[in-house]
DOSE-164870 format. One line per 2 residues: for each residue x negated, y, z of C-alpha. Coordinates in steps of 0.001 Angstrom, whole numbers, plus 500000, padded with zeros to 6 digits. Layout:
residues N
X,Y,Z; ...
end
This chain:
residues 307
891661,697170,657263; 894619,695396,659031
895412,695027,662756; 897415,692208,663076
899190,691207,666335; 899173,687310,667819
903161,685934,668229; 903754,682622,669622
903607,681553,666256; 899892,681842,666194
899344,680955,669824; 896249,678627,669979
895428,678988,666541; 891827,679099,665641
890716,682591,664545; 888927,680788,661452
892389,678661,660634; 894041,681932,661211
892373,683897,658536; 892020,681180,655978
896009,680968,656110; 896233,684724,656338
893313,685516,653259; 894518,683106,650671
892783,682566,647969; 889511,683671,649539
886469,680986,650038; 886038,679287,653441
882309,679967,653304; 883359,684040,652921
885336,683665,655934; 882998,682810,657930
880215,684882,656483; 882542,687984,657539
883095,686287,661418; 879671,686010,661439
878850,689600,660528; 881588,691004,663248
883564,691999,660583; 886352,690228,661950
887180,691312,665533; 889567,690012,668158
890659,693198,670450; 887846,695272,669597
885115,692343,670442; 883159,689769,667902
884457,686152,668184; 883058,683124,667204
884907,680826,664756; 886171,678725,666987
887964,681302,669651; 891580,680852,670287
894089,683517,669576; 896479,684458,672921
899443,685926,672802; 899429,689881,671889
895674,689426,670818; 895263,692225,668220
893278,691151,665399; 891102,693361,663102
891402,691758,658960; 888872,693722,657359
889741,694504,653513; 888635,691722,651591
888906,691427,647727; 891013,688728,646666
890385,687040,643275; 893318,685528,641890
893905,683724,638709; 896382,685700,636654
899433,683892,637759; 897955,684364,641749
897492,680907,642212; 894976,678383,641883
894973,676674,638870; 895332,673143,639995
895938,670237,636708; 899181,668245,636330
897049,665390,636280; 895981,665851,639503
899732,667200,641279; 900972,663643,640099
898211,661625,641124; 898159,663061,644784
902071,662953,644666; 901783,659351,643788
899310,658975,646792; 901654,659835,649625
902265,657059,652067; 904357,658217,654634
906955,661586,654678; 909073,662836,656732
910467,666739,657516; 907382,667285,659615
904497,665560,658831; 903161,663146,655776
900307,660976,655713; 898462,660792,651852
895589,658358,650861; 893050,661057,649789
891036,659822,647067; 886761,659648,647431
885843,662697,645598; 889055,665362,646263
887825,667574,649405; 890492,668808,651875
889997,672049,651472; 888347,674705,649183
885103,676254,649639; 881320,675522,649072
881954,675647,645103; 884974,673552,645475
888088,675432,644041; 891248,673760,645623
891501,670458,648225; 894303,668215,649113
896098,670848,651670; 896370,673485,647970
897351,670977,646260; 900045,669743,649359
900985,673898,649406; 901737,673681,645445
903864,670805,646061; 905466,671288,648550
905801,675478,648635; 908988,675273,651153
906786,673800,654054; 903950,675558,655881
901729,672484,655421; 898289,672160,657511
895629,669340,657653; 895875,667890,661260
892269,666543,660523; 889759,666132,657878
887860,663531,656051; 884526,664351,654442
885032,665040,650363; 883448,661384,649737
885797,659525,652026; 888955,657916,651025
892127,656848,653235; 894729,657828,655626
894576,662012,655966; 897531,663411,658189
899173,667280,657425; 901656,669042,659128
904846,670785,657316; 905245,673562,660421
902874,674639,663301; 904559,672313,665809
903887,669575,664263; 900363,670659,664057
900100,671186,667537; 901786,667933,668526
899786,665914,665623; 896509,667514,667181
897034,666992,670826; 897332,663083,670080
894205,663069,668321; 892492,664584,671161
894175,662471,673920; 893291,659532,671616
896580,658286,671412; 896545,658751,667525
894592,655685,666576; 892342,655958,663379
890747,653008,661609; 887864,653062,659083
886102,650334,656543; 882180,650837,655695
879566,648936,653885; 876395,649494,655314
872781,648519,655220; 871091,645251,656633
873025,643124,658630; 874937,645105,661519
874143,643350,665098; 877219,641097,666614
876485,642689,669749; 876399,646376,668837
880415,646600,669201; 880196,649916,670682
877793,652983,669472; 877917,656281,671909
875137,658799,670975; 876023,662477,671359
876388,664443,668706; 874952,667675,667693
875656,670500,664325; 873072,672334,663143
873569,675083,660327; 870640,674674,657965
868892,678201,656362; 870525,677071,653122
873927,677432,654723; 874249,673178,654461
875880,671442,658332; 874472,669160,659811
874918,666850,662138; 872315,665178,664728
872439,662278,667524; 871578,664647,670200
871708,664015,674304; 872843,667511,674451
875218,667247,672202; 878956,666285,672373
879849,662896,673698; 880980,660672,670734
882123,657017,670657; 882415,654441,667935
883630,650842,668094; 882843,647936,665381
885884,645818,665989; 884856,643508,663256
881865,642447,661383; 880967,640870,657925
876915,640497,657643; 874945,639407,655146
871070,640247,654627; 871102,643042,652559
874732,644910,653481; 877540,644786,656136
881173,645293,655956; 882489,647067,659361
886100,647813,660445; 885719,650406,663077
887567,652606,665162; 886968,656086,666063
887290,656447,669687; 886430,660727,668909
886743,662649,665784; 883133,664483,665621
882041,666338,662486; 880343,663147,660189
880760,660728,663300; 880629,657517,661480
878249,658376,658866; 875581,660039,661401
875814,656665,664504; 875377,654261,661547
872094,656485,660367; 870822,656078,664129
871281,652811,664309; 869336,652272,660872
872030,651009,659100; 872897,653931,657222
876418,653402,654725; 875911,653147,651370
876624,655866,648994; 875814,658567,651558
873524,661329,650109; 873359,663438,653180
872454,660603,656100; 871664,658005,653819
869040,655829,652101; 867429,656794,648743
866337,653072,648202; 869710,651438,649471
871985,653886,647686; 870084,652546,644319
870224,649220,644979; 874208,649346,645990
875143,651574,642660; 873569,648381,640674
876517,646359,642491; 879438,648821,641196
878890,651281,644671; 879101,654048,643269
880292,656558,646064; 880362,656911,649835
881260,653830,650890; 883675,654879,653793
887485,654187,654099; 890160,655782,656432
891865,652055,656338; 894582,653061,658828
896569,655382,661258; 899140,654547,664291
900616,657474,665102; 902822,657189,668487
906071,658281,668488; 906386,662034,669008
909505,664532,668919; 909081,664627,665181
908267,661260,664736; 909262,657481,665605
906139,655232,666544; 904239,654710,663038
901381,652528,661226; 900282,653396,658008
897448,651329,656056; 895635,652592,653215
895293,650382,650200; 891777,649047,649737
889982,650382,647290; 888871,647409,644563
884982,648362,645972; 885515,647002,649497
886968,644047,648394; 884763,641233,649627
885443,638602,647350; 884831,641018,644452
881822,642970,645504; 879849,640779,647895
878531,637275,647904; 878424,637412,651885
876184,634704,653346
end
């Protein structure tokens, strides 16, 4: 057991971010199995995941066994170090913006052995990299990290005062209304029995906002552009399923009968694209817009035979 004492360093941090950095190597889901249990404690009290450390907090680290390959790292392919190398589209000394491939989840955990931010640490050891957000495993597109914690903190605060401006592209079912433009349910998580999250259009639930700033209908699919006004867990994904047009590809919100009938025209993953970022200029940063390539599936005049 460890007592470890907050600096400014780890001022703000969330005590779940906190251990993940501090227990490498161990599984997201055990972390928060052992936060649950009030195994962790934050001056002598249980804390939810979510609690921010102050300044001379003194947290408990209960002894946790770590399972290391024999080298001590993750065992993460060439194949794939290149491939995400190749993926970066914007660097700098303290941030870098990477078009995460459908399929490659941010992080470890939940049976998944390494995400982008391992594979990020592995290449780039000299930095203390962090994801400044997160896209679900099955989406593609513009994901931003941090190389030091101010960075983070600066990256983070213009996502929340929604001067960080985040664009996505998704095909979904029927044809999508010219006057929805704006969809605003609230938003809900719910930890299933089986340990699965979900998430639910709730009136008690956060306040979320997304806008359809353009809109290519046909009978049977739509292709959206769409900016996300908040960053709620499955936010897209969850306002299109309300509406009834859920996006194709999605086996958590989406629909059985749709998802066939898309895979028979080449769709065969979450159709859902981070398409592009403008970051304003920061202290560690001059004013930026990054676009994501298109994957060959959203092409329209490849794909779809639009009416």
């Amino acid at each position: 057991m460890r007592i470890i004492e907050v600096t400014s360093s780890e001022l703000d941090q969330r005590v779940d971010n906190f251990l993940i950095k501090t227990l490498k190597n161990i599984p997201r889901t055990r972390i928060y199995r052992i936060i649950r249990k009030g195994e962790v404690r934050v001056n002598k009290k249980r804390i939810k995941p979510d609690y921010k450390l102050k300044l001379g907090d003194q947290v408990r680290v209960p002894p946790v066994r770590i399972e290391l390959d024999p080298d001590g790292t993750t065992v993460i392919s060439k194949r794939i170090l290149e491939a995400v190398e190749r993926a970066i589209l914007f660097e700098n000394k303290h941030l870098l913006v990477i078009d995460k491939p459908s399929g490659l989840a941010v992080h470890s955990g939940s049976g998944v052995a390494f995400g982008i931010i391992d594979v990020m640490r592995q290449l780039r050891p000299d930095c203390d990299m962090e994801l400044a957000h997160r896209l679900d495993r099955d989406t593609s597109g513009c994901l931003v990290l941090a190389k030091h914690r101010q960075s983070l903190l600066t990256l983070q605060h213009c996502i929340q005062d929604n001067s960080l401006l985040k664009y996505y592209m998704a095909v979904v079912k029927g044809r999508w209304p010219n006057q929805l433009t704006e969809v605003s349910h609230s938003l809900k998580k719910m930890n299933m029995s089986n340990g699965e999250r979900r998430v639910y259009a709730d009136p008690e639930g956060q306040k979320a906002s997304t806008l359809i700033i353009d809109n290519q209908s046909s009978a049977q699919y739509s292709l959206l552009t769409i900016r996300l006004m908040t960053g709620r867990t499955h936010q897209i994904r969850v306002h299109c399923q309300t509406e009834g047009h859920e996006i194709a590809g999605d086996n958590k919100y989406g629909d059985r009968g749709f998802n066939r009938d898309m895979k028979k025209l080449g769709m065969r993953r979450l159709m859902l694209h981070a398409s592009r970022l403008e970051i304003p200029k920061t202290e560690f940063n001059a004013e930026i817009v990054i676009n994501a390539p298109v994957p060959d599936v959203f092409q329209m005049n490849r794909i779809f035979n639009l009416e």
